[in-house]
N, C-alpha and C positions, 0 to 999 in steps of 0.2 A: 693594168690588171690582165693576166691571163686567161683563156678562155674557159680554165678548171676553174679556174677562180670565182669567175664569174657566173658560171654555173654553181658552182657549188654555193655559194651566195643568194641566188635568185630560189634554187630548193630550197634553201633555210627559210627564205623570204616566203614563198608558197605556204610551206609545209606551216608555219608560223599562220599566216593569213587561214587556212583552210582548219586550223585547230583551234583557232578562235571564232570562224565560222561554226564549227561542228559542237562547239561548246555552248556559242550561241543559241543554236537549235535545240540542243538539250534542255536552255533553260529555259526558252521559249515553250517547249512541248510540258514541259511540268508545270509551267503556268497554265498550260491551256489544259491537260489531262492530271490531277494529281491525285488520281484512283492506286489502287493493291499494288501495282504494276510500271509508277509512272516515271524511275529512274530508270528502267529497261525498256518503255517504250522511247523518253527523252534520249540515252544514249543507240539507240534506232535509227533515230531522226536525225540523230547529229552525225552518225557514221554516213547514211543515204547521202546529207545533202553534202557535207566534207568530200566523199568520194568522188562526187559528179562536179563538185567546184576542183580537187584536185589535179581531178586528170584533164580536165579542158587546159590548165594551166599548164600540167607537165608535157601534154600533147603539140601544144601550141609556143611555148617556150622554152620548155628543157629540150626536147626529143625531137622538136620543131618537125613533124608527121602532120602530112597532109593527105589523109585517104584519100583513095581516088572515086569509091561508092562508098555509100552511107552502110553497104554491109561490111567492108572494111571496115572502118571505125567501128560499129557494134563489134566487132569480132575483138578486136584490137582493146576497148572496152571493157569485153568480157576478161580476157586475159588480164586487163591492169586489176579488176575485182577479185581475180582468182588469186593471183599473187599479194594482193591485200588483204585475203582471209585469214592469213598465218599470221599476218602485221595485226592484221584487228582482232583477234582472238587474244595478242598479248596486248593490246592499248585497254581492249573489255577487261582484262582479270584484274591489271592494276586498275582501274579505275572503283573497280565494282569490290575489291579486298580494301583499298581505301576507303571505301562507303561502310562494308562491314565492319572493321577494325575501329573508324575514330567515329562514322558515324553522324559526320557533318560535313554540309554542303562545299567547305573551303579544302577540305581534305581528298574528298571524292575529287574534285576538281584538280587538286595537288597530282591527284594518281594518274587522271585523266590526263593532263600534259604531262607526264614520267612517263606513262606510256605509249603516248602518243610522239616524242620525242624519241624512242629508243623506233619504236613502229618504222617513224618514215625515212630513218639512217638505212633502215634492212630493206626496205620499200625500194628507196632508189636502188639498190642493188641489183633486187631483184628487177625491176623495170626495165633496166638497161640492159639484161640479160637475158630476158625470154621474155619482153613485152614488147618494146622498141627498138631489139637487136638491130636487124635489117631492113630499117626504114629511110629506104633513100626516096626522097620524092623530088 
């Protein structure tokens, strides 16, 4: 298998682990909070902990970036968050128009990986090109 291969492989694998992660959490926080509010704090929670599980994984085996200070890495961090604002803004509408529309927890969830799968296709894109551009370590 080729090294494209195999990357491209291993993000599917990630992105796959960290959206079952972040879905995890969602339905973890609605168990624990289920006030006015508790689908938009749940998918909160699931974005927070998804993003901090994603990027340790893309840092460390996609983009294979080894800061050399701990302000590197936060900086480096910030960037992967900036460029998943656009990703996560479209993973929130599908998920939250599937909530409104059918109105049940298997459908919101439906939306939730439809958007979360279109998200981390644009994700890697964007990462490899103004997040991990030039990281040679």
């Amino acid at each position: 298998m080729g090294n494209v291969e195999n990357i491209s492989l291993k993000y599917t694998g990630f992105a796959l682990l960290a959206s079952v992660m972040n879905l995890f959490v969602q339905e973890i926080s609605i168990q624990i909070y289920s006030g006015s509010f508790d689908i938009y704090v749940g998918i909160l929670n699931g974005t927070i902990i998804g993003l901090i599980f994603k990027y340790n994984l893309d840092k460390n085996y996609i983009f294979i970036y080894h800061p050399r200070k701990t302000t590197d890495d936060l900086k480096t961090f910030l960037m992967y968050g900036l460029t998943g604002t656009a990703t996560t803004i479209i993973f929130w509408t599908t998920e939250i128009l599937f909530h409104l529309i059918w109105e049940t927890k298997i459908m919101r969830y439906s939306g939730a990986a439809i958007g979360l799968t279109f998200g981390y296709a644009v994700k890697y894109a964007l990462d490899k090109h103004f997040v991990f551009f030039d990281r040679k370590n």
